[in-house]
N, C-alpha and C positions, 0 to 999 in steps of 0.2 A: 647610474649616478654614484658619483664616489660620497660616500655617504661623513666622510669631513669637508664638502665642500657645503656652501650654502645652497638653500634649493632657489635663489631668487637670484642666482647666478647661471642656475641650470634649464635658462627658457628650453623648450624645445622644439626646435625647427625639424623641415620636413627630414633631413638627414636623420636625426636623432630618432627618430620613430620611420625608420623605413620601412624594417620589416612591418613593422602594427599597421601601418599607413597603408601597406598594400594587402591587409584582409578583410574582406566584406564578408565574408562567411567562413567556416569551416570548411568548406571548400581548397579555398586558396592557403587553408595551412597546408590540409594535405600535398601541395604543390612544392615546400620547403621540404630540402634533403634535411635527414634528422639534427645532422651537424652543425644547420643554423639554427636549431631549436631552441639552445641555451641562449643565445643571441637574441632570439625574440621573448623570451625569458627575462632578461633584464632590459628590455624596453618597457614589457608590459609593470614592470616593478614599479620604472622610471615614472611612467605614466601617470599609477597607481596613485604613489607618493607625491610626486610633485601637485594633484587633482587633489588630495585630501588636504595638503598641507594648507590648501585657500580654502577650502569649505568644510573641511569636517568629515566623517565619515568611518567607515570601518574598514580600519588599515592593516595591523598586524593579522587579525582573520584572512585577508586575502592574500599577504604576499608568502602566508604560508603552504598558499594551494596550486601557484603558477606552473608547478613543472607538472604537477598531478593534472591539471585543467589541461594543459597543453596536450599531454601523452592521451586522456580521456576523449577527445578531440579529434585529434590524430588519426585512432584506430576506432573507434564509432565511428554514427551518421546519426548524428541527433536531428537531423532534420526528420528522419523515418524512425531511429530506436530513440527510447525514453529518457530524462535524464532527469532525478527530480534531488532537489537538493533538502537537507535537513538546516531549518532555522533560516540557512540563505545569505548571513552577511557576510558569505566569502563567495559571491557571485560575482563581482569586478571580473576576473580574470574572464571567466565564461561570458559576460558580457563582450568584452574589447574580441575575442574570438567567434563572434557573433555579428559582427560587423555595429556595431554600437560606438566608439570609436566616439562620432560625432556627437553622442550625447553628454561625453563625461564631462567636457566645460561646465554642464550646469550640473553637477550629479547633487542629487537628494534637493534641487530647488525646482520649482513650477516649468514643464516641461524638458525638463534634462532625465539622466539617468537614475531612476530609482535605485535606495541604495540597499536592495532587496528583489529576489525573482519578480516578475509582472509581466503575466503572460498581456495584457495590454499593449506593452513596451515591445514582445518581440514573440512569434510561436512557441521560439526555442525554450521561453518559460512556460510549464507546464500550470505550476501552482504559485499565486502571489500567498509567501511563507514568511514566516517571520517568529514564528513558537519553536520550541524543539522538542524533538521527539517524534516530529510526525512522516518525516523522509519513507523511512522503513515502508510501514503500513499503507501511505500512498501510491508506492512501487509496489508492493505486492497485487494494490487494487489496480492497478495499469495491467501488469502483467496477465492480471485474471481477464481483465476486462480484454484485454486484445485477442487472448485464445478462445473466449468465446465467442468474440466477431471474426474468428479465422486468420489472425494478423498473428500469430503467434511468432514470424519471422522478424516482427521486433522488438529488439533485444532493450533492457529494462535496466538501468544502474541507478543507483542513489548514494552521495555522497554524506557519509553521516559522521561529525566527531566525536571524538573519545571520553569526552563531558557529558552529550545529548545522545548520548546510546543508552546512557542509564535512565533514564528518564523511562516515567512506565508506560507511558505511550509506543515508545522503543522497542520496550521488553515485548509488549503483546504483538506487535507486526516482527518480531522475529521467532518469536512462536509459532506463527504462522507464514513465515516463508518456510520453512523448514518441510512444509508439506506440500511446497512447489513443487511438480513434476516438470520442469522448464527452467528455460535458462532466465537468472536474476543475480545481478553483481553490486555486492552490497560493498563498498569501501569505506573501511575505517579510519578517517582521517586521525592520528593518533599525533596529539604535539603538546600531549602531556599538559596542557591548560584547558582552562574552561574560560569565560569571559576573566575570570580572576584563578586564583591557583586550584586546581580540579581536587574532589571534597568525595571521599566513603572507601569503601574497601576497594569497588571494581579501578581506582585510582592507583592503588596498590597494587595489584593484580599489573595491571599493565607495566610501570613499575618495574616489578620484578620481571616483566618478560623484558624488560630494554635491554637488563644489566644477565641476562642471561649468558652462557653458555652455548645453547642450543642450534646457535646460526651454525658450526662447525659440521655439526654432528647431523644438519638437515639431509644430505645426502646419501651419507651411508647406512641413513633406518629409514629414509622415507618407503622403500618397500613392504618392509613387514609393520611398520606403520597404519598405512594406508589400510590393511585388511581390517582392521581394527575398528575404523572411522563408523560413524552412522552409514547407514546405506552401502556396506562394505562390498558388497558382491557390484555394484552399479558402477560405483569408483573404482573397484580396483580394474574393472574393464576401461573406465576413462582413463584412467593412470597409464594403462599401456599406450593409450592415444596423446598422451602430456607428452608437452618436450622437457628435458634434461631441468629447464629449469623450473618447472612447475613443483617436478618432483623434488626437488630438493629445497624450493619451499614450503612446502606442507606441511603445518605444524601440528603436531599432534601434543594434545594436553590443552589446548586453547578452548575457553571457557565456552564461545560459541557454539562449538563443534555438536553441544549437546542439544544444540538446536535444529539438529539433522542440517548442519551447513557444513560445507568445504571450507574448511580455513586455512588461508594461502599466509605466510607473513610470520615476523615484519618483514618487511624493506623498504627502501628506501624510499621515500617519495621525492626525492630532489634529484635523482638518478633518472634519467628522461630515456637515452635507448633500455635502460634495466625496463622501465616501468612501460614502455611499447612492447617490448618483445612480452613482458607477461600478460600484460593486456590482449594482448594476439592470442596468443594462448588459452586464454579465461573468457573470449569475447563469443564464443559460440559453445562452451559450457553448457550442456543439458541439467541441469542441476544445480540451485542454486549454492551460489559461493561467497566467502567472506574474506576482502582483502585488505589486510590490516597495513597501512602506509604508515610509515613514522614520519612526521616532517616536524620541523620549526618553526613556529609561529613567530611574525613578522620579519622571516628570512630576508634576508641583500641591506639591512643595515642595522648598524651599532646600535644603532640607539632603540630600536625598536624591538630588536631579537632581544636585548639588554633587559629591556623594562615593555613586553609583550603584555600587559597589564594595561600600563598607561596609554598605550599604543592600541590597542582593542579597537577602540572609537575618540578618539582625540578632538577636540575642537581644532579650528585652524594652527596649525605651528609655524614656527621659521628655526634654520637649523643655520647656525654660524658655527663653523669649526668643529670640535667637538661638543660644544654647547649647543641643543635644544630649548626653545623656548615656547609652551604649548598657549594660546591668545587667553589671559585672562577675561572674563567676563564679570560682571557684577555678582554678588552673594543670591546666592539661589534658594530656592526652596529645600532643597536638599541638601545643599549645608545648613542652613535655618537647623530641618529636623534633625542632625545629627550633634548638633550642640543643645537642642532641648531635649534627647534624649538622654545624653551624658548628664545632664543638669539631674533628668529625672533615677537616675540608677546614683545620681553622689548620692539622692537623698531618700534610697527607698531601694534595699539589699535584695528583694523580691523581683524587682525589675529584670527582665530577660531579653536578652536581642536576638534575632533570627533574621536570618534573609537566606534566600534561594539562589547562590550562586551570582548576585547581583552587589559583594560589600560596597562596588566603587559609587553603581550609578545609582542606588539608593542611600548613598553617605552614612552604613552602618561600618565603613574601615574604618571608621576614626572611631566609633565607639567602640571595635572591637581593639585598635589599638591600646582603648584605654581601661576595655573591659574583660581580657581574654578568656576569662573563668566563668562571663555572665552571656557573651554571646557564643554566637555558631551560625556558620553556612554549612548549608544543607546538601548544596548543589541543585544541579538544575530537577527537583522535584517539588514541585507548590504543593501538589496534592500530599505528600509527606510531609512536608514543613507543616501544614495548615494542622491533620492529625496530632502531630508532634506539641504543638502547640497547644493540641486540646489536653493531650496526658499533662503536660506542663500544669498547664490552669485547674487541672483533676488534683493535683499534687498541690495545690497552694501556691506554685510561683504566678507571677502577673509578665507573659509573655507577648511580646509587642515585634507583631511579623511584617519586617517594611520588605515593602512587594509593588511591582509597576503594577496599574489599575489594571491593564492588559492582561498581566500574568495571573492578576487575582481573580480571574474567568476560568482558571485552572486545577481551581478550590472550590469549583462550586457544589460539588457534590459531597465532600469532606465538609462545609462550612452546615450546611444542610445536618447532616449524618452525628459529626463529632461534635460541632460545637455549638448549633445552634439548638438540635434537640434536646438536648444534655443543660441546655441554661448554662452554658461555660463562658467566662469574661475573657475571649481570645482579643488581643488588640491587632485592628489589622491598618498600616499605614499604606496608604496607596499612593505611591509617587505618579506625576504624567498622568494625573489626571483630567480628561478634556484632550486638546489637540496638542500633539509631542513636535512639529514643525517636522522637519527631513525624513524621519521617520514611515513617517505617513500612515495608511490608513490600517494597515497592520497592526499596528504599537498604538492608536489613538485611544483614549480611556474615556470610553461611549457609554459603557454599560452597568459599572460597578451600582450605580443607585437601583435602576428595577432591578439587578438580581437581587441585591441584599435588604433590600426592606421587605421585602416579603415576610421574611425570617421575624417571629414574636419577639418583642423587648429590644432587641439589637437597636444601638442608637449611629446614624449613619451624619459624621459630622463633616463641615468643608473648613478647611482656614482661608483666613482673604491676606493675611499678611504676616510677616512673623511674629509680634504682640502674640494675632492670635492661634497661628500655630502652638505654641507655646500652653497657653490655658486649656485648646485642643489637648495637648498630650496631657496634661496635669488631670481632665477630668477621665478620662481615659483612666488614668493610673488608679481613679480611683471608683471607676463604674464597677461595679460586680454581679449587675443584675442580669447581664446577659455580654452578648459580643459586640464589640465599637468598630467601628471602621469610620477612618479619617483620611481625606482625599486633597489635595491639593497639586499644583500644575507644573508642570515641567518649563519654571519660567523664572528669573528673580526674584524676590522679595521687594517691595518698593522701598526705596532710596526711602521716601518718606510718609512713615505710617499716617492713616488718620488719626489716629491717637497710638502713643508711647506708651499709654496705659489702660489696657481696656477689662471690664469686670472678667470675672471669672465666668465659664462656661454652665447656664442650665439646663438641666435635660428639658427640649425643647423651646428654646425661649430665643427668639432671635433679639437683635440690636439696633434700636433708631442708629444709625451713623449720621444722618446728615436731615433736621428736622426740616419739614414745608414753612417759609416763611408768615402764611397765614394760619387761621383754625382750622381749615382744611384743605390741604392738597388736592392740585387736579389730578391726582395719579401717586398710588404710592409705589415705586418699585421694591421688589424683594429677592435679591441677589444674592446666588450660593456662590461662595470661593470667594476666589480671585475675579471672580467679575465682577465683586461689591467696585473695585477703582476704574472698570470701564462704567460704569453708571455713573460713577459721581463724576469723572471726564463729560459722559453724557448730559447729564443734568448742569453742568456747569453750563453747556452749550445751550440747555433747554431755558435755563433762567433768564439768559441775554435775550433771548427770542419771547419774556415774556409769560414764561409755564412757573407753575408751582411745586415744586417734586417731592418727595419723602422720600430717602433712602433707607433701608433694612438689611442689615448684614443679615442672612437666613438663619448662618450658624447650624441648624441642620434641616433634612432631608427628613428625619423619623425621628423624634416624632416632629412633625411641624408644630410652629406658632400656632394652636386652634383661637385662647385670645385675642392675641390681633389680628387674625382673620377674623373672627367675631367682627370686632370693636371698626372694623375700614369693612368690612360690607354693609354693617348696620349704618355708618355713616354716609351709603353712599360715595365712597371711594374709589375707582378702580381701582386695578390691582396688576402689576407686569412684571412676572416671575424672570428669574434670567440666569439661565446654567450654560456651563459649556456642559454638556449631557447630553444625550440623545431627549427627543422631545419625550417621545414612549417611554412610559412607566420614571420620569425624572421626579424631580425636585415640583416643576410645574405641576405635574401629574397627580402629586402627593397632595397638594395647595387645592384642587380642582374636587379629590374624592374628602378630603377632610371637610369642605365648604358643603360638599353633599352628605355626607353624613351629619351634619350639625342641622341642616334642614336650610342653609343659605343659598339666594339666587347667584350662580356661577356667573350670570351672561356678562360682568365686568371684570369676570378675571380671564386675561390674556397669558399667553405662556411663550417666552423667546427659550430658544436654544439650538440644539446642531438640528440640521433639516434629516431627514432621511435620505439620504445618499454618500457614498464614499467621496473622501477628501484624499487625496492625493500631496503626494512629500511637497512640502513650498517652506516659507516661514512660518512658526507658530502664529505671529501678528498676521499676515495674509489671510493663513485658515479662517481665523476669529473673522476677519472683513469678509471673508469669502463665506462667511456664517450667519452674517450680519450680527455678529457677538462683540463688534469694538465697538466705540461711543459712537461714533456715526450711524452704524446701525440700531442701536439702541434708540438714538436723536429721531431715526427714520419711521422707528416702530412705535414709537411714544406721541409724534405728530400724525401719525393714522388713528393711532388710537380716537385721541384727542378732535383732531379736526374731523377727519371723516367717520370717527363711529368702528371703525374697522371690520365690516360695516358697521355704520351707528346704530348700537345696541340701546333697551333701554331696561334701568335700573331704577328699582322703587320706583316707577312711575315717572321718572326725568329723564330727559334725553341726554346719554352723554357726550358730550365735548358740542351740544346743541350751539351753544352761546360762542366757541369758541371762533375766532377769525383766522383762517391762515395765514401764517407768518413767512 
């Protein structure tokens, strides 16, 4: 696709995609002479781009892996050797070579192409991935695992980039490949970015190998080189079995190396017979080896090699001329927190921003645009951020780590260790909290409530809206009795709040939103987040039908409302907690042991949230209905309650929803 053309110009018919059209497996590439390989190279581009630019997706990750997926392809048989990928959102290519083709129409929606490995989706996925760091270590466990079942004749690669190799999940499965007696091909996808610009010394290091010298001089020392190497007596025997060009890749001085690995590289990864012929070469390898590829991220157009950043994961776009236009959507929750973060650092010099290699999709770039002295990326390491964070709060500043909920599962032993034994006021923002839509069940943010109330004093708060996001961060700024974490969804902000103005945040005190029209409600609900505005959609629906509801913004998780829990079981109330959470150890959970502790009859409090089972990429709105978490299901759960008793329980000696008629 000529990439000044528009992509709503560039339909593509079966011509357009012929080579792609005629692969069902890795099979039929091996059938292409290499010569058409570039050729099928810029179809799968075509494909690529033209697929995200209507739905979204992660686009410059994969167009900078096409020639490297192709060559990898090629000269494997992933149907019998291993291939496991690191993080995973540059699996497009290895998809459409997979015979998957037919799924990319609907990619990352209900029934299409996930837009992440899913052994579900195809065998050729090993592991449904989506963290980084973990590539390495699960190829070393394949490896081990097939020589102990005798299968040692299949051969193990993992593709891991140059951002998620530092990562210390990374570090320890290379630590231990390095005591592989067996072939394992670890490839370093090297394109000098991380989802945003790549962050620490090993960033430099690479770097400085780009702008080297050293490619000249590969050939005429890789002899006395190679004696040198770990395992020097092993290699320098495979060295006499290397062809011409192995040996004059061999880098010696490569930081690897000291990990008892062969390290090949750079070269080029956009170079398809280079990167066959060496794969030939390295693919029956006795010894595990490390092949550093340089390529470019969002390679075959301007506009995305340009700005590899905004091109990462892009909402829909259209491209006129040389002008791109990426699909606005309404103000989000994560622009919401990065303009009440900047509010809170104008006015309070202690305020600190941290994120994990994530500035864009947790809206701390624009604070760091405005704050460059008071924030920092970390890069892809939580479990350092989270530490980091603690020295921070050790030292007096008031450090505030926006982190997806997902990612904040990657601190949990750091959150434990540094800052919750310590009593340290670490602030943690959890973006994508509950269901992230295309994503899917990878990235979903199920779990942040039971891991962190565990934790003494830590207060675990949700926003429903921007208002109170906003009051969210202000108390936040100013808890210091232990660690905050504040969770909110990967979703808009509502056009229009329930109130413009809402009190300030107490530790534990949730909020009438929406009072029962009489002196008692047949049901009060108490909704965490963003579900306080599917309940009142809910309850809007339930009033016409006749019910009497009370709304409760929850506010938070830890400590709960013990009061109004008091004051609605004493009266006789039910009660229908409502998280996007997992059911286990939630929000509900928390409402259920505080009623038992206080010495209150539970049997009228109900609890909605995520069922126990994986959700799968669709829309965020679908998941919630597929959750029964939108008003309708809410509507569904509130007249069981009600009419049937769900079953009909009885409380202080009354039968609830006894009287009631169904509607």
């Amino acid at each position: 696709m000529n990439p000044n053309t528009s992509l709503s110009a560039q339909q593509h018919d079966v011509k357009a995609l012929e080579l792609l059209r005629g692969i069902k497996s890795p099979a039929d590439l091996k059938q292409l002479p290499i010569e058409k390989l570039p050729d099928l190279a810029d179809e799968i581009r075509d494909a690529i781009c033209e697929q995200v630019s209507l739905t979204g997706g992660h686009l410059a990750p994969n167009l900078g892996v096409v020639e490297l997926t192709i060559a990898m392809h090629y000269v494997f048989d992933f149907a019998t050797d291993r291939l496991l990928f690191d993080v995973g959102h540059q699996c497009y290519p290895h998809k459409l070579l997979t015979g998957r083709l037919d799924l990319l129409g609907k990619l990352r929606q209900a029934g299409g192409m996930a837009g992440f490995p899913e052994p579900k989706e195809s065998p050729y996925d090993l592991f449904s991935v989506g963290h980084a760091g973990t590539g390495i270590s699960t190829a070393v466990g394949m490896a081990r695992g097939d020589s102990v079942l005798g299968e040692g004749h299949r051969r193990v690669a993992t593709i891991v980039g140059d951002a998620s190799i530092v990562n210390g999940v990374a570090m320890e499965g290379l630590n231990n490949a390095g005591t592989l007696k067996r072939q394992m091909l670890i490839v370093l996808n090297d394109n000098g970015m991380s989802i945003a610009q790549p962050q620490g010394g090993m960033a430099q290091f690479f770097d400085r190998m780009r702008v080297s010298s050293a490619y000249g001089e590969f050939k005429k020392r890789a002899r006395d080189m190679i004696k040198r190497l770990p395992y020097g007596d092993l290699i320098e025997e495979a060295y006499h079995r290397a062809g011409e060009m192995m040996k004059a890749a061999v880098f010696r001085g490569h930081m690897f190396e000291q990990f008892g690995l062969m390290c090949i590289g750079p070269v080029d990864g956009h170079d398809i017979p280079t990167l066959i012929d060496l794969l030939n070469e390295l693919r029956d390898f006795d010894r595990p080896v490390l092949l550093h590829v340089k390529t470019v991220k969002g390679k075959g157009f301007d506009f995305s090699e340009s700005d590899a950043t905004a091109f990462h994961s892009p909402k829909p776009f259209t491209v006129e001329g040389c002008r791109v236009e990426i699909k606005k959507g309404g103000r989000s929750f994560t622009a919401a927190f990065a303009d009440g973060m900047i509010d809170l650092m104008d006015r309070d010099e202690k305020v600190f921003g941290v994120t994990a290699a994530m500035p864009d999709g947790t809206g701390m770039a624009k604070v760091m645009d405005r704050f460059p002295q008071r924030t920092l990326d970390t890069g892809i390491c939580e479990s350092h951020a989270m530490d980091m964070c603690a020295g921070m709060a050790r030292s007096g500043v008031k450090p505030f780590f926006a982190v997806y909920s997902t990612f904040s599962q990657r601190a949990l032993d750091q959150v434990f260790q540094e800052v919750a034994l310590q009593g340290l006021p670490v602030r943690v923002c959890m973006d994508r909290g509950g269901f992230v839509g295309g994503d899917g069940a990878i990235h979903h943010g199920f779990m942040d409530i039971s891991m962190f109330r565990v934790f003494p004093k830590v207060a675990l708060l949700a926003a429903s809206d921007e208002p109170n996001l906003r009051r969210a961060l202000e108390f936040m700024r100013q808890y210091d009795a232990a660690a905050s974490f504040l969770r909110y969804p990967r979703a808009n902000v509502p056009e229009s709040p329930i109130s413009e103005t809402v009190p300030p945040y107490e530790l534990g005190k949730a909020r009438l939103v929406q009072p029962a029209r009489g002196s008692r409600p047949d049901l009060a609900i108490l909704a965490y987040g963003s579900e306080v505005y599917e309940a009142r959609d809910a309850i809007a629906q339930l009033e016409r039908q006749g019910y009497d509801i009370a709304l409760y913004d929850a506010r938070f998780a830890k400590p709960v409302d013990t009061a109004l829990l008091r004051e609605l079981v004493s009266a006789n109330v039910p009660i229908l907690t409502v998280e996007d959470h997992a059911v286990a150890g939630g929000f509900g959970a928390a409402v259920l042991e505080a009623c038992n502790d206080m010495r209150l009859d539970t049997r009228g409090i109900y609890r909605l949230g995520m069922p126990e089972r994986w959700f799968y990429q669709d829309s965020r709105d679908n998941q919630l209905a597929a959750a029964g978490l939108d008003a309708a299901g809410i509507v569904r759960r509130t007249r069981a309650i009600l009419d049937d008793g769900d079953p009909v329980h009885v409380v202080a000696g009354a039968t609830v929803g006894a009287t009631k008629a169904r509607r």
